[in-house]
TORFILUM-403426 format. One record per residue: chain; residue number from 1; x, y, z of N, C-alpha, C in turn; residue in one letter. Coordinates in nm, 3 decimals, always signed. Layout:
<atoms>
{"A",NUM,{X,Y,Z},{X,Y,Z},{X,Y,Z},"a"}
...
</atoms>
This chain:
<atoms>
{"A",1,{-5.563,-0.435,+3.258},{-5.438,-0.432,+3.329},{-5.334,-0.521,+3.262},"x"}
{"A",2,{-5.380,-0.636,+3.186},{-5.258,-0.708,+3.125},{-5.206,-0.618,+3.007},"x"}
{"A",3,{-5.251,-0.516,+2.942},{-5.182,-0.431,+2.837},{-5.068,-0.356,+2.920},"x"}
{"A",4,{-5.107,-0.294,+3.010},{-5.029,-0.233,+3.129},{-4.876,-0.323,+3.164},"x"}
{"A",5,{-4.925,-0.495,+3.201},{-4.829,-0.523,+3.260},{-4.738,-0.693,+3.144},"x"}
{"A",6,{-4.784,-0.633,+3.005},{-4.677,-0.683,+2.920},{-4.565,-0.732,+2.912},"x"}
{"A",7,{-4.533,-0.878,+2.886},{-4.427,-0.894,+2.887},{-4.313,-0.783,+2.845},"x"}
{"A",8,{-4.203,-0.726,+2.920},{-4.079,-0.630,+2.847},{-4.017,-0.747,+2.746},"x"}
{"A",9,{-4.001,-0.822,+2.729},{-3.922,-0.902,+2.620},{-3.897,-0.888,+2.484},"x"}
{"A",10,{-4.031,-0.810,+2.413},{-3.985,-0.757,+2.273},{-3.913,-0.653,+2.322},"x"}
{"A",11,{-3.914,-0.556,+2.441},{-3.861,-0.427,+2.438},{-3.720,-0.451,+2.426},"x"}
{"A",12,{-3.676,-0.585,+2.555},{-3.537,-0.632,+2.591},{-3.427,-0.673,+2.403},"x"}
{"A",13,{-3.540,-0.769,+2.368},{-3.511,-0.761,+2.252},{-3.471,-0.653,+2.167},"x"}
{"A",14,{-3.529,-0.568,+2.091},{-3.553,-0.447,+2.036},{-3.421,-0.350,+2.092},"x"}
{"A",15,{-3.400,-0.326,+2.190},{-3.289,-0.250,+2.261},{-3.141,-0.390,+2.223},"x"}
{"A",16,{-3.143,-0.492,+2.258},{-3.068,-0.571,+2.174},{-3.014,-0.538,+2.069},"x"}
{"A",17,{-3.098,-0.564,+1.988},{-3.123,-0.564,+1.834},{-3.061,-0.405,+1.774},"x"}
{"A",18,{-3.084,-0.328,+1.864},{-3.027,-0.210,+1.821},{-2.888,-0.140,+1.837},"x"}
{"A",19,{-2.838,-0.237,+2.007},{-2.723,-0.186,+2.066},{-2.639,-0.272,+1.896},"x"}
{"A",20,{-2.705,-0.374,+1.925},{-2.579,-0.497,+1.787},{-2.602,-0.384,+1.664},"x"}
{"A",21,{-2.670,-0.328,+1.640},{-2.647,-0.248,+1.483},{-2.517,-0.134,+1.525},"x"}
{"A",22,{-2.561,-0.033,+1.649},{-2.465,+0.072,+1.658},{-2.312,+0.014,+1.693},"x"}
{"A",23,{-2.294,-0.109,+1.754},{-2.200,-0.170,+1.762},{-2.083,-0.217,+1.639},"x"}
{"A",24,{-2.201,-0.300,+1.581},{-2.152,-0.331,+1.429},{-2.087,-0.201,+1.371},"x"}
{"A",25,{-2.206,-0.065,+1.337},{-2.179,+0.028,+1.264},{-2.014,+0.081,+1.343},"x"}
{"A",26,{-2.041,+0.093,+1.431},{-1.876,+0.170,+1.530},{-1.742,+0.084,+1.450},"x"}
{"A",27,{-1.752,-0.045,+1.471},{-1.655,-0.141,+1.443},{-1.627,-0.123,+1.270},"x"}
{"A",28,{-1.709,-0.068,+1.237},{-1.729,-0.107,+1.063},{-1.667,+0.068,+1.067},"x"}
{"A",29,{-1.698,+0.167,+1.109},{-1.658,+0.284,+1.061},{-1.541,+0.315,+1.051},"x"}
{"A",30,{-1.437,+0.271,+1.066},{-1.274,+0.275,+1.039},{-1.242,+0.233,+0.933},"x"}
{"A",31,{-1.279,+0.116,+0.902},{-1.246,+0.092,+0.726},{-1.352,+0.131,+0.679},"x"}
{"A",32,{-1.444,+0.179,+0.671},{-1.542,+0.242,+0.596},{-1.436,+0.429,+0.593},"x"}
{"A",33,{-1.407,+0.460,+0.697},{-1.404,+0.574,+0.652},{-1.250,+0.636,+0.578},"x"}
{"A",34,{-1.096,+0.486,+0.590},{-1.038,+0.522,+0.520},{-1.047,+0.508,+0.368},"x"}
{"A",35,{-1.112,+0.464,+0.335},{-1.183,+0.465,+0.157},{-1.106,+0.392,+0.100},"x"}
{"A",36,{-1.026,+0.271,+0.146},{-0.918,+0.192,+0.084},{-0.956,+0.094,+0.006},"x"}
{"A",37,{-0.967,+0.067,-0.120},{-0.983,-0.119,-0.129},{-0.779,-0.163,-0.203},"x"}
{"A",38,{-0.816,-0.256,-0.091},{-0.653,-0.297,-0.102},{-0.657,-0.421,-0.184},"x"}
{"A",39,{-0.510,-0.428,-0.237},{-0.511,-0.533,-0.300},{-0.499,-0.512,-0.494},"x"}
{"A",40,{-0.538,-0.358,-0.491},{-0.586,-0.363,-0.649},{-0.421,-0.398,-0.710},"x"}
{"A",41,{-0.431,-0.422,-0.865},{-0.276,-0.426,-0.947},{-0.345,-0.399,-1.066},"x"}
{"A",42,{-0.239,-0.336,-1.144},{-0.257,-0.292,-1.263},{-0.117,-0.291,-1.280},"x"}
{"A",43,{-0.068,-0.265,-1.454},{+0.022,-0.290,-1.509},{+0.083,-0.081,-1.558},"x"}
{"A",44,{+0.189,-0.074,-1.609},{+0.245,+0.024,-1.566},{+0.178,+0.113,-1.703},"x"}
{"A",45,{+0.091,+0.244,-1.662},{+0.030,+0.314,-1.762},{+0.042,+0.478,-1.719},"x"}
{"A",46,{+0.152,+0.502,-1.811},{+0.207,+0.689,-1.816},{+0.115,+0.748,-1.806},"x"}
{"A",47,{+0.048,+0.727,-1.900},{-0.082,+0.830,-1.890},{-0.144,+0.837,-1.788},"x"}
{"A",48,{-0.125,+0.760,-1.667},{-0.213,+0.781,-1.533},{-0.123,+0.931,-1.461},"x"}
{"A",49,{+0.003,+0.926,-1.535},{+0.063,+1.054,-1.469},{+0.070,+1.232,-1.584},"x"}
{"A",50,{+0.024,+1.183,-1.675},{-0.011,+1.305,-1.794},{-0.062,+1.439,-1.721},"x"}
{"A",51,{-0.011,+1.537,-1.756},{-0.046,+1.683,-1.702},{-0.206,+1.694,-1.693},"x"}
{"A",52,{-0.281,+1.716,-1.586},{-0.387,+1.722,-1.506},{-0.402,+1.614,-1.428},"x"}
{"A",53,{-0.370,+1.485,-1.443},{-0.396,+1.370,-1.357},{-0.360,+1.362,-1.243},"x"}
{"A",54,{-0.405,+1.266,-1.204},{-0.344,+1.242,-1.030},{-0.474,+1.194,-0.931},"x"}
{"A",55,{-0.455,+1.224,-0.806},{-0.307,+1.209,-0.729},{-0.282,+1.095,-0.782},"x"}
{"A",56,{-0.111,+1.089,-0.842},{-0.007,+0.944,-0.878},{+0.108,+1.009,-0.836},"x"}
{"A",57,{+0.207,+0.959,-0.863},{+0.357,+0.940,-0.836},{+0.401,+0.899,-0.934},"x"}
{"A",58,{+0.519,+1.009,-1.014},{+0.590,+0.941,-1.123},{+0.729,+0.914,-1.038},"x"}
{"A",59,{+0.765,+0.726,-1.037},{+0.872,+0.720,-0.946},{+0.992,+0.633,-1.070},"x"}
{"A",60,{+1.105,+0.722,-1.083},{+1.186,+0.656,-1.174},{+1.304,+0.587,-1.041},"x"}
{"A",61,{+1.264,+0.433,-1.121},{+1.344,+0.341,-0.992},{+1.494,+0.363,-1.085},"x"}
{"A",62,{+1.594,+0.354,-0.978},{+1.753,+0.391,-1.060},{+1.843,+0.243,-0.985},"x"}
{"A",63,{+1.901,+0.200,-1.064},{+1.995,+0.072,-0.983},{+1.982,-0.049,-1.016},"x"}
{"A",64,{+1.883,-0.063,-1.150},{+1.863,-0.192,-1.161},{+1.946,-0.229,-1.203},"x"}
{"A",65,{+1.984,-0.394,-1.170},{+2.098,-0.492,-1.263},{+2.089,-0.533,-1.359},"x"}
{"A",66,{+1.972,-0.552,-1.389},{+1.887,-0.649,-1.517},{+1.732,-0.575,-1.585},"x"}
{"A",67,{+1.762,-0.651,-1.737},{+1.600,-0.608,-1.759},{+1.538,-0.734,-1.756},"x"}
{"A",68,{+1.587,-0.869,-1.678},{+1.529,-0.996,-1.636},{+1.404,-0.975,-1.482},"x"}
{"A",69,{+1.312,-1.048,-1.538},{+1.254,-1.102,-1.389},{+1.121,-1.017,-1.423},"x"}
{"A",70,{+1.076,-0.977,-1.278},{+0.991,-0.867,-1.291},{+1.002,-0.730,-1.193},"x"}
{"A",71,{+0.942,-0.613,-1.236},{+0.926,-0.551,-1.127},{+0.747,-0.511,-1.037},"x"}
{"A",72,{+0.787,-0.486,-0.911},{+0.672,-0.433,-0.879},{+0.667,-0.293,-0.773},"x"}
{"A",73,{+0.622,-0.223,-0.826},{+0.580,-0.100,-0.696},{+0.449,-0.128,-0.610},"x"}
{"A",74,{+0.460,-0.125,-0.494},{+0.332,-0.131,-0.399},{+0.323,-0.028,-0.322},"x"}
{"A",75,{+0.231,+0.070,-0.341},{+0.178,+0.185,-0.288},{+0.138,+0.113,-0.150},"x"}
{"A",76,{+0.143,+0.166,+0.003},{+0.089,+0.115,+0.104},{+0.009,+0.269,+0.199},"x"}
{"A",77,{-0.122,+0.281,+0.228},{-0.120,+0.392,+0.325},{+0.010,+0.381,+0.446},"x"}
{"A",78,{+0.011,+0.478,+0.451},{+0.178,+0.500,+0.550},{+0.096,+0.518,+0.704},"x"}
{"A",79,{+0.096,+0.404,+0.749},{+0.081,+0.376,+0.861},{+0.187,+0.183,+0.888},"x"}
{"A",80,{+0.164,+0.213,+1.057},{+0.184,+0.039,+1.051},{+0.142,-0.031,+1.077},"x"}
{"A",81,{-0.012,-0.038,+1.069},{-0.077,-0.144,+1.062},{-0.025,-0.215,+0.917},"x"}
{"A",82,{-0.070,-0.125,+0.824},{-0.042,-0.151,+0.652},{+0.058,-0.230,+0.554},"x"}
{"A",83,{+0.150,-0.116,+0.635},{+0.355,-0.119,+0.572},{+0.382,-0.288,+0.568},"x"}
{"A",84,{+0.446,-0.292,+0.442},{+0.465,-0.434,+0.374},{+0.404,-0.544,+0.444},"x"}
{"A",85,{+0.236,-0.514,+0.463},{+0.182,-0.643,+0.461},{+0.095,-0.724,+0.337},"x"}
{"A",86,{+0.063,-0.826,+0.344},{+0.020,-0.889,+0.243},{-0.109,-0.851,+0.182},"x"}
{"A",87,{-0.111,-0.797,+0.100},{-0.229,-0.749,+0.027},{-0.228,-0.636,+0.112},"x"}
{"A",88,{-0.217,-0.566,+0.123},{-0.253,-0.405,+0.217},{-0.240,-0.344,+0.151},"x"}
{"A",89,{-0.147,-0.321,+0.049},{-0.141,-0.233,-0.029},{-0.265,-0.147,-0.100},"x"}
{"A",90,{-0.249,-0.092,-0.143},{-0.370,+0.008,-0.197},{-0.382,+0.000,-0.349},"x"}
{"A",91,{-0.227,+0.024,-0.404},{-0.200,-0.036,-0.537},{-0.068,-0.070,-0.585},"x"}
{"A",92,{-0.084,-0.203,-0.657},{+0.092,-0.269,-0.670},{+0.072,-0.203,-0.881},"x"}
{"A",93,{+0.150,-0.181,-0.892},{+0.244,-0.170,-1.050},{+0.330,-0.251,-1.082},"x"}
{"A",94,{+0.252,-0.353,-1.227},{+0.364,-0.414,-1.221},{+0.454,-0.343,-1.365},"x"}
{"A",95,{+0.592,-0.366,-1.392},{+0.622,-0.359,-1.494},{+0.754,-0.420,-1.545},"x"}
{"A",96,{+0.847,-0.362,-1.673},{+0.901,-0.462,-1.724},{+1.033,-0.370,-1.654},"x"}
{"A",97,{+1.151,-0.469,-1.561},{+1.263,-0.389,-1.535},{+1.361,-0.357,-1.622},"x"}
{"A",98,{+1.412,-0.262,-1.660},{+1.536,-0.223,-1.770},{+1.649,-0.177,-1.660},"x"}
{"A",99,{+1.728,-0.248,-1.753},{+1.916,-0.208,-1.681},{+1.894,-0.044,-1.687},"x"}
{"A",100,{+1.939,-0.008,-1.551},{+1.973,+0.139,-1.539},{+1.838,+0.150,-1.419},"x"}
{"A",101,{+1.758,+0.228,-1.504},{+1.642,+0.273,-1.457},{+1.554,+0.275,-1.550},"x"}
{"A",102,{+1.413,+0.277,-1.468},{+1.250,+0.292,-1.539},{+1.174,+0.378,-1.461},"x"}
{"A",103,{+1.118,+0.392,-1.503},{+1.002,+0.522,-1.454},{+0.858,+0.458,-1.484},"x"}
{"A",104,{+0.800,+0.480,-1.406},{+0.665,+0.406,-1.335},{+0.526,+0.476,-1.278},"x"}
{"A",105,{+0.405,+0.521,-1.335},{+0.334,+0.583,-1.307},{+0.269,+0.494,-1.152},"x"}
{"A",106,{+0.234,+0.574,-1.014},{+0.130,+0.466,-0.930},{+0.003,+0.577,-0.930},"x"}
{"A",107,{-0.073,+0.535,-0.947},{-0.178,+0.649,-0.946},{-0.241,+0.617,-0.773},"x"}
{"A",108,{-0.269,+0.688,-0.735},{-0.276,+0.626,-0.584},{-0.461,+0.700,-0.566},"x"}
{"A",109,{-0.538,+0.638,-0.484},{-0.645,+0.651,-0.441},{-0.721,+0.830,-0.413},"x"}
{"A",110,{-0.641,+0.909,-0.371},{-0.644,+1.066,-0.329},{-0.531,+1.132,-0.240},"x"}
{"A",111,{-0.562,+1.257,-0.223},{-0.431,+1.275,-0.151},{-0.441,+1.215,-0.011},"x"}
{"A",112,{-0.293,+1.236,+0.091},{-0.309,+1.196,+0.163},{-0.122,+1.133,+0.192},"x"}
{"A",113,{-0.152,+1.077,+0.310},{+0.042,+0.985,+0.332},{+0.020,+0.874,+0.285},"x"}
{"A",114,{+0.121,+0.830,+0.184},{+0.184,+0.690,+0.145},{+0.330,+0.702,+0.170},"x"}
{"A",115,{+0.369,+0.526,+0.148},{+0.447,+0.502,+0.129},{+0.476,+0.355,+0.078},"x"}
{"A",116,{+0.556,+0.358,-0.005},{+0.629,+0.258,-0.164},{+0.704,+0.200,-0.137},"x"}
{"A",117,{+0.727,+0.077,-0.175},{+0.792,-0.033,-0.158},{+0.811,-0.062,-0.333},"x"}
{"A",118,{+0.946,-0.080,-0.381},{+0.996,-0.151,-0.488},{+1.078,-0.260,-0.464},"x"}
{"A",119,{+0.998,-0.372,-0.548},{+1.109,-0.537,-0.528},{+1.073,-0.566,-0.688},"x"}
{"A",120,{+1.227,-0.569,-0.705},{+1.278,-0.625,-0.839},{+1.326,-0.811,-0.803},"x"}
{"A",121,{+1.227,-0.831,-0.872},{+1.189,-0.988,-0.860},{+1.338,-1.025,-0.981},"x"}
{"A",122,{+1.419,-1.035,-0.992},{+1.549,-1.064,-1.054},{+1.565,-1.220,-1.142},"x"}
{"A",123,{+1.474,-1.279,-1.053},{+1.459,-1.436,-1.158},{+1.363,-1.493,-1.192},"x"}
{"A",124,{+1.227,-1.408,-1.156},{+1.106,-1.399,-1.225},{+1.015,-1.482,-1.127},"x"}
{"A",125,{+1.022,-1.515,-1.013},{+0.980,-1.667,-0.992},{+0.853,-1.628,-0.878},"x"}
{"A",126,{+0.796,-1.453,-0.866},{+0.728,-1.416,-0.739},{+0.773,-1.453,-0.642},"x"}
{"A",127,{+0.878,-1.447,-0.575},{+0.927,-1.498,-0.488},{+1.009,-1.368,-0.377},"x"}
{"A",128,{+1.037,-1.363,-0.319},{+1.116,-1.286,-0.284},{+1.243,-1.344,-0.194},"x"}
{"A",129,{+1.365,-1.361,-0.249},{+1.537,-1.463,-0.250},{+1.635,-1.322,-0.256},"x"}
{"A",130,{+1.738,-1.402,-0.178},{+1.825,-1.272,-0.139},{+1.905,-1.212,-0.253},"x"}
{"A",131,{+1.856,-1.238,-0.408},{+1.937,-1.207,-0.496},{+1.869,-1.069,-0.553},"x"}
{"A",132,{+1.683,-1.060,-0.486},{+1.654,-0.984,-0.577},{+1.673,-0.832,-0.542},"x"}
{"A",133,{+1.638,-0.734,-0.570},{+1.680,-0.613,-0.524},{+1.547,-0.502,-0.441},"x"}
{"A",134,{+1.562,-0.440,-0.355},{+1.468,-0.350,-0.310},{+1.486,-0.260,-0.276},"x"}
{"A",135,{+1.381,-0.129,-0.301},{+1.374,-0.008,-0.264},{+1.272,+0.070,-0.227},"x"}
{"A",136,{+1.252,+0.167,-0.134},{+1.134,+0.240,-0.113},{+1.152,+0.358,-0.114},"x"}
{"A",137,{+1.027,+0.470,-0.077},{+1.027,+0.615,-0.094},{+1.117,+0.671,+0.016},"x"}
{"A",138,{+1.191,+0.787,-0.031},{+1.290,+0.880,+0.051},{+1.418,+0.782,+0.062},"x"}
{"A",139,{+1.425,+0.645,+0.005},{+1.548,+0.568,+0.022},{+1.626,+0.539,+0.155},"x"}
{"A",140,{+1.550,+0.496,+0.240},{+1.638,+0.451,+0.359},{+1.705,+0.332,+0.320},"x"}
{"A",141,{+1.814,+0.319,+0.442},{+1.882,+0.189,+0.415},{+1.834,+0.090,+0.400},"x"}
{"A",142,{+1.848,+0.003,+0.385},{+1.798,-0.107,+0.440},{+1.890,-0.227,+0.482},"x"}
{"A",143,{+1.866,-0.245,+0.651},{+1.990,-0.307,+0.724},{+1.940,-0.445,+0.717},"x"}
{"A",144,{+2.078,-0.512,+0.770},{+2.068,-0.666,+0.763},{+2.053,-0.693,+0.850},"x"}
{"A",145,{+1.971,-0.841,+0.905},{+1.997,-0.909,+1.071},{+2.139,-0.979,+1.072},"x"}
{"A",146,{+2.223,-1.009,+1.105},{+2.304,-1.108,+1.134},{+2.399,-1.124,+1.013},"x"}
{"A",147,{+2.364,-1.014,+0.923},{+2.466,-0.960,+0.815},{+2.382,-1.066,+0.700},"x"}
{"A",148,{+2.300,-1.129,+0.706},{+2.199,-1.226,+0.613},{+2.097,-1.139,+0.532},"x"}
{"A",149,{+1.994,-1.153,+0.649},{+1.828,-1.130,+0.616},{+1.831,-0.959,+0.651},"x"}
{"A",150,{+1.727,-0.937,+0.530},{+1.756,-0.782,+0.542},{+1.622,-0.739,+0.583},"x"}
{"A",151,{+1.643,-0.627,+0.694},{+1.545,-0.584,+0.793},{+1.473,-0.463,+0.721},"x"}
{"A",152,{+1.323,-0.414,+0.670},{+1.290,-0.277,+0.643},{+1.267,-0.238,+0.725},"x"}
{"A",153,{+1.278,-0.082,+0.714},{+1.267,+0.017,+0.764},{+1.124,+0.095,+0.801},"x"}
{"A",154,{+1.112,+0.152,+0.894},{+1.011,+0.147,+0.933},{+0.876,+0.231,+0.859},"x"}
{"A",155,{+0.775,+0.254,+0.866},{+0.720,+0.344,+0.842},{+0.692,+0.455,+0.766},"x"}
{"A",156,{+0.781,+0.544,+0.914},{+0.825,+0.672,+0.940},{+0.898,+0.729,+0.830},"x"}
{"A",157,{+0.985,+0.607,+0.791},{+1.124,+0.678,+0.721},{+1.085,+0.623,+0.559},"x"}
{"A",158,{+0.982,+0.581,+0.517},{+0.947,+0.605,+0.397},{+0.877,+0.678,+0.342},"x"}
{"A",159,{+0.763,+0.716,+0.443},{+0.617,+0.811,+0.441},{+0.662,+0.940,+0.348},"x"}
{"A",160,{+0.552,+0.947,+0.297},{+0.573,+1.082,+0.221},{+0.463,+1.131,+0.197},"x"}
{"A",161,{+0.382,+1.250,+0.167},{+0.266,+1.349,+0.142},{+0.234,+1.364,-0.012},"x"}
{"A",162,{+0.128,+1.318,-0.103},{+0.087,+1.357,-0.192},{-0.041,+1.469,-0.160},"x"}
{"A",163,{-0.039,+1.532,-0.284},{-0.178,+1.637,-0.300},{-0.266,+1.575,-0.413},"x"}
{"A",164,{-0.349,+1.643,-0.489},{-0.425,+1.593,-0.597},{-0.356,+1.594,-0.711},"x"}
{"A",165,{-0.242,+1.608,-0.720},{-0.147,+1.648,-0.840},{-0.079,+1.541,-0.869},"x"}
{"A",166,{+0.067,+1.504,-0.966},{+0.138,+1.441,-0.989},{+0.252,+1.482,-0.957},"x"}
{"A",167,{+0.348,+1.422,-0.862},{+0.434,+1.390,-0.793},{+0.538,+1.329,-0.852},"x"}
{"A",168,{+0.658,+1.375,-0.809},{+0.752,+1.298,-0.880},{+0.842,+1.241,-0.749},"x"}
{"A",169,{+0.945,+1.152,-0.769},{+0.988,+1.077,-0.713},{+1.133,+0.946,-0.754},"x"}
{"A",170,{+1.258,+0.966,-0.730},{+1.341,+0.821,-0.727},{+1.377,+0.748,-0.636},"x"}
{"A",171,{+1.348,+0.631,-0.688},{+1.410,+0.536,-0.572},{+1.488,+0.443,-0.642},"x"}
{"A",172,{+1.636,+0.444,-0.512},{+1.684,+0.344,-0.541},{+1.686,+0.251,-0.543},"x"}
{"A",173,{+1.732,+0.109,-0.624},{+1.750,-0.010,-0.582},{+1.872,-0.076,-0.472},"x"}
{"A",174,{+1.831,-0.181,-0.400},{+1.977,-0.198,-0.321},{+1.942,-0.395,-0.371},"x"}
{"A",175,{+2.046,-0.415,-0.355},{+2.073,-0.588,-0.375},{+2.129,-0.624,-0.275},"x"}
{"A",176,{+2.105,-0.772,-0.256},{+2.174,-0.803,-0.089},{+2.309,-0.823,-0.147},"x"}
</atoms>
C-alpha cells in the first residue's frame, strides 16, 4: 500500500518543471520567430545590390551639404516597438557622404516591411547635434518641437514593402 500512496511531490515537481519550459518556450517564440539579429553594421558594398541579389534596397540619399563627417543608413523592421531605437535596427550602412548625393546598397534580412532612417553625422563626432542632417524612406517631414528639437515621424509614414529582389529607393536629406 505505500507504492499506492506515494508521496505526489516528484509529480508536483515534474508538472512544475514542465509548465516553466512551455512558459519559457511561449515567451521566447516572438523573437525566435521574427528571425532578426539586430544590431549588425557593415560598410557600404554595391554588389550586395548586383542583378540577382537581394532582398536590399538601392537608396540614393540626395541633399547632402558635405562630403565631411559620416554617413549612416539603419534599416529598422517597420513596426514601433523597433523605429529609431537603439540597436534595433536589423542593419546600419555605413558610408562616405559626397556633396549632392550617394547611393547606398542595405541588403536587408528577407522580404517583408522596413523602414530607413538616414543621419548624416556632418562633423564626424557619432553624435547626433542639430547641425547634422536626416532622412528616411517615402520622405516625410520631419517637424520641430518648439521650432528647436526635431520630432520623427512615425512608423506608418516611413514603412515600405520589399520582395526577394532589389529595390530601389531616394531619400532626402533635411538639416535643421
Amino acid at each position: 500500500m505505500t507504492a499506492l500512496n506515494a508521496s505526489p511531490r516528484p509529480f508536483r515537481l515534474a508538472r512544475r518543471a514542465s509548465a516553466g519550459l512551455v512558459l519559457a518556450a511561449a515567451l521566447a517564440a516572438p523573437v525566435a520567430a521574427q528571425g532578426y539579429v539586430y544590431g549588425r553594421a557593415m560598410n557600404n558594398d554595391p554588389a550586395q545590390c548586383a542583378q540577382g541579389k537581394g532582398p536590399a534596397v538601392r537608396v540614393t540619399v540626395n541633399g547632402l551639404k558635405s562630403a565631411e563627417g559620416n554617413l549612416f543608413v539603419r534599416a529598422y523592421p517597420a513596426n514601433s516597438r523597433d523605429w529609431l531605437e537603439s540597436k534595433r535596427y536589423v542593419i546600419r550602412v555605413d558610408a562616405r557622404p559626397q556633396a549632392g548625393s550617394v547611393t547606398i546598397c542595405v541588403p536587408l534580412p528577407g522580404p517583408g516591411d522596413y523602414a530607413i532612417a538616414v543621419h548624416h553625422d556632418a562633423n564626424g563626432n557619432r553624435k547626433s547635434d542639430l547641425a547634422d542632417g536626416a532622412g528616411m524612406s517615402n520622405n516625410p517631414g520631419i517637424r520641430k518641437v518648439l521650432g528647436l528639437v526635431p520630432r520623427p515621424p512615425s512608423v506608418d509614414k516611413t514603412r515600405f514593402s520589399i520582395d526577394g529582389g532589389v529595390s530601389r529607393m531616394s531619400i532626402n536629406i533635411q538639416y535643421m
